[in-house]
Structures are given as structure tokens and as C-alpha cells.
C-alpha positions in Angstrom: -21.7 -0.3 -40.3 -20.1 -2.0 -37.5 -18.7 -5.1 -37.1 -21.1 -7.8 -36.5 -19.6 -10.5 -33.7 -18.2 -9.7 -30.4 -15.0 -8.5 -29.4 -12.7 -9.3 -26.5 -13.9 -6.9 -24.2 -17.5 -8.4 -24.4 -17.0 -11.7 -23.7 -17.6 -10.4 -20.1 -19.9 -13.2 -18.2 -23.4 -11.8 -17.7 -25.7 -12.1 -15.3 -29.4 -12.4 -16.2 -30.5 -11.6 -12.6 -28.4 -7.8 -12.5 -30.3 -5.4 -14.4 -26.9 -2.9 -14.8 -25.7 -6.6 -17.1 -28.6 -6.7 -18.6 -28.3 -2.6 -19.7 -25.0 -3.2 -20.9 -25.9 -6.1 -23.0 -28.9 -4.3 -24.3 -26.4 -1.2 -25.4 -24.3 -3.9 -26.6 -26.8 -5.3 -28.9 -28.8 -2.3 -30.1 -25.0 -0.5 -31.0 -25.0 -4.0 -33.5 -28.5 -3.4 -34.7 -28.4 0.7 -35.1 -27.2 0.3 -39.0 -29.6 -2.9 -39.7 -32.2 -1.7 -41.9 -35.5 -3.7 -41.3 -37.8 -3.7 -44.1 -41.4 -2.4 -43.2 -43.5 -4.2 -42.8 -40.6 -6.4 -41.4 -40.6 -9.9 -43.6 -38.3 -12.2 -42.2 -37.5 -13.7 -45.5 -36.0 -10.3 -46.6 -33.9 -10.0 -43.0 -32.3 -14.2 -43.1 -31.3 -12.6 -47.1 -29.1 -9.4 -45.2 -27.9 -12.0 -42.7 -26.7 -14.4 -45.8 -25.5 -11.8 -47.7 -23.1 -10.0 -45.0 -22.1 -13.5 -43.6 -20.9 -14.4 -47.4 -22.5 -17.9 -46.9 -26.4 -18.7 -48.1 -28.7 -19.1 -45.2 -31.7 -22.3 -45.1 -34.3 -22.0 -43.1 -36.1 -25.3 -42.3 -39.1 -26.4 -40.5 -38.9 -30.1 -39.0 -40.8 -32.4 -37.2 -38.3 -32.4 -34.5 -35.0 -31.8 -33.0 -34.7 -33.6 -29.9 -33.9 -32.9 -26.5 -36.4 -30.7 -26.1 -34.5 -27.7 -28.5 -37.1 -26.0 -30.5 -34.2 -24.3 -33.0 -30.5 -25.0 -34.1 -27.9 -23.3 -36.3 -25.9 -25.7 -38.2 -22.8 -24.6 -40.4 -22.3 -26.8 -42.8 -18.4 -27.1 -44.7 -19.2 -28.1 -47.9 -21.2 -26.4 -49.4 -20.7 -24.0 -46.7 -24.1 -22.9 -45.6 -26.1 -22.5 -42.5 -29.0 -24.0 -41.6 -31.8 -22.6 -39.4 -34.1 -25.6 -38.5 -36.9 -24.7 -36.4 -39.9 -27.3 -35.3 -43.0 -27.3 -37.0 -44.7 -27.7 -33.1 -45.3 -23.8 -32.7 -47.1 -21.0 -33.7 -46.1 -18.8 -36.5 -44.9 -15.9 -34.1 -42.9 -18.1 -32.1 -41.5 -19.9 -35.4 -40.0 -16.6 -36.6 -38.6 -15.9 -32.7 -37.0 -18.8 -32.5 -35.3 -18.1 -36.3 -34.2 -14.8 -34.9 -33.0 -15.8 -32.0 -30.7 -18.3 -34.2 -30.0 -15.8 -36.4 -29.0 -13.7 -33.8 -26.4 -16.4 -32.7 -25.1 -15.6 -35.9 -24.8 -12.0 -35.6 -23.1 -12.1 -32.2 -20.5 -14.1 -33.7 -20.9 -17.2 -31.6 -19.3 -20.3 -32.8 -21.1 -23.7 -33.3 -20.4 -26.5 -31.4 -18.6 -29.4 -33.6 -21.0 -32.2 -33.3 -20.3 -35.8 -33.2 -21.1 -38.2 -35.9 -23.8 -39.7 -34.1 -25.6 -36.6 -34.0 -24.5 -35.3 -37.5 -26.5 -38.9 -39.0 -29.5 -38.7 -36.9 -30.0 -35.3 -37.5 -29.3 -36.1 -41.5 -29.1 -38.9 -42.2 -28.6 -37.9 -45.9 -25.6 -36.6 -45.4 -22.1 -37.8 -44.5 -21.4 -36.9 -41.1 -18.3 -35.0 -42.3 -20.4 -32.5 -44.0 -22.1 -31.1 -40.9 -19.4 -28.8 -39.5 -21.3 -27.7 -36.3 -24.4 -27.1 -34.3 -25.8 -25.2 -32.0 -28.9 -26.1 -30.2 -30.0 -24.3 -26.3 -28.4 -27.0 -24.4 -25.1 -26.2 -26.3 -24.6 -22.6 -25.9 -23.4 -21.2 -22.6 -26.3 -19.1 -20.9 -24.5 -16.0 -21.7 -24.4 -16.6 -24.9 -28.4 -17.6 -24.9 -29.1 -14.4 -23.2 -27.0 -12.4 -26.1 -28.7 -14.4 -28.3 -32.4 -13.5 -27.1 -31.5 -10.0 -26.2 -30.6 -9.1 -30.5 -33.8 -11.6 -31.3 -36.0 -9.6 -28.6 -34.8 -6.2 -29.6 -35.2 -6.9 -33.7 -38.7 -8.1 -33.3 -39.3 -5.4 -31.4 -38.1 -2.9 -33.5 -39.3 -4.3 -36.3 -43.2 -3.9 -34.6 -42.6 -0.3 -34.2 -43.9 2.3 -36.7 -40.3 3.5 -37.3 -37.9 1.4 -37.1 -35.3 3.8 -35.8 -37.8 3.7 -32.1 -36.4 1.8 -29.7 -38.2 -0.7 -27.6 -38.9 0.2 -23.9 -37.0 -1.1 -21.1 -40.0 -2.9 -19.8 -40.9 -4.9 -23.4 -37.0 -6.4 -23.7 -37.5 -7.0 -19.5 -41.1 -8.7 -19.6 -39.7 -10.9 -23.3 -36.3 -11.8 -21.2 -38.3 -13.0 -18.0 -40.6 -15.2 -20.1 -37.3 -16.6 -22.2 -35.7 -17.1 -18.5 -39.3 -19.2 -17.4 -38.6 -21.4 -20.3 -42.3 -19.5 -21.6 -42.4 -18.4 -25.5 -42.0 -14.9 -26.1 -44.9 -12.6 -26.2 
């Protein structure tokens, strides 16, 4: 399987109004997808277990109340025990719920790197924990757009494949343009 994670050559800048970027970023993330097996009927339970299980470190998924700042998701890699945490807010339906976990996951499997957070953050986000043990988050504010545009493009294109009959068919061109101009209007994904 290939790597999962960018290399060099794709840190490239993208541009979410040129449709040859958004081909090449769509190339980019199908060629990471083409040996991820989706279970059918997908179950996105089974797919955050793949993600744990290549990444080495166990995965939590977690609905909350709210995040703040308007973010409906975050990724945050906790150091000890190292673990990463999916929170997504409980203020959504259940399709949008699982977008958003994909979209995080997908952060994930682009290789992006979480943002070290502050301690302020780090103890009103948990305030269980010792603001040493969060390592990092990632929320929509943090990430540079052409990371959020990687990042909806893998989400977009496994939810997509995982609705098709086989899961070897690829979206159309149209469905991951129509789900990317709705992400771009700030609108939940179809």
C-alpha cells in the first residue's frame, strides 16, 4: 500500500478556485485511497479501527456539547498515553457527524501535523487533564486552507466511495465538485 502522508513534492499550495489544482489534488488523494479497503456497507467504526491500526496509536472518537469558535470537529494527539482524539459536536445530524469524523480522519491520513496548543486551551478543552498531556490540536481555524481542502477532498472522496455499490467506482467529477463548493460556502456536505 502506499504511504499514507504527503511528500515534499505535494506540499504544493492549492488553489480551490482552479479546477486543474483541484484535479491534481483529487489524483493525489484517490492514489492514497486506491488500497483502503471500505467495508460494505461502509461502518465508520470499522474504518477509525484501519486508521488506528496503521497509525500504531488507538483512535477516540467523541461527541461534545461544544468546541468553541465555531469548529464543529478537532483532532487532538495526545503524548501520554499517545492517542488521538476525534471530538465532533453533538449539534448535527448523523450524516454530517460522520463527515466531519472523516474529514478529521482524513487530516490524519494526509499526514498533517497538529497544532501545539497552549495551556489555556489544553484546560478548557479538558479540564481533567494536565495541560501537558494534550500534545496538539487541530480545529478549521488552525489548519491552512490547503490543508482544509486536502482534508475535505480524502473525506469527500471516501464517503463517496463508500456509497457506491463497489467500492472500487469512483465518484464523478461533478459529486467531489458540488461537496467541495458547499464545504467552500461554509454549507454541510450533501
Amino acid at each position: 500500500m502506499e504511504e499514507w502522508g504527503r511528500s515534499s513534492t505535494e506540499r504544493a499550495a492549492i488553489s480551490p478556485s482552479a479546477p486543474a489544482d483541484l484535479r491534481r489534488l483529487r489524483r493525489r488523494c484517490e492514489r492514497r485511497l486506491q488500497d483502503l479497503e471500505l467495508s460494505s456497507p461502509f461502518r465508520l467504526e470499522e474504518f477509525v479501527a484501519r486508521v488506528a491500526e496503521h497509525r500504531g496509536r488507538p483512535i477516540v472518537v467523541q461527541a461534545v456539547k461544544e468546541l468553541g469558535d465555531g469548529a464543529v470537529g478537532c483532532w487532538i494527539a495526545i503524548e501520554r498515553p499517545p492517542t488521538d482524539l476525534i471530538l465532533c459536536t453533538e449539534a448535527t445530524t448523523p450524516m454530517h457527524a460522520e463527515h466531519i469524523v472523516l474529514h478529521e480522519l482524513s487530516h490524519l491520513l494526509c499526514g498533517h501535523r497538529p497544532q501545539v496548543v497552549g495551556e489555556d486551551v489544553a484546560s478548557r478543552l479538558f479540564p481533567d487533564l494536565s495541560p501537558e498531556v494534550v500534545a496538539g490540536a487541530l480545529n478549521r481555524s488552525a489548519y491552512s486552507s490547503r490543508d482544509e481542502m486536502e482534508a475535505e477532498m480524502m473525506a469527500t472522496l471516501i464517503r463517496l466511495r463508500a456509497a457506491q455499490p463497489s467500492s472500487t467506482e469512483r465518484p464523478t467529477e461533478n459529486d467531489v465538485v458540488r461537496r467541495l463548493e458547499a464545504f467552500a460556502k461554509g454549507e454541510p456536505p450533501a
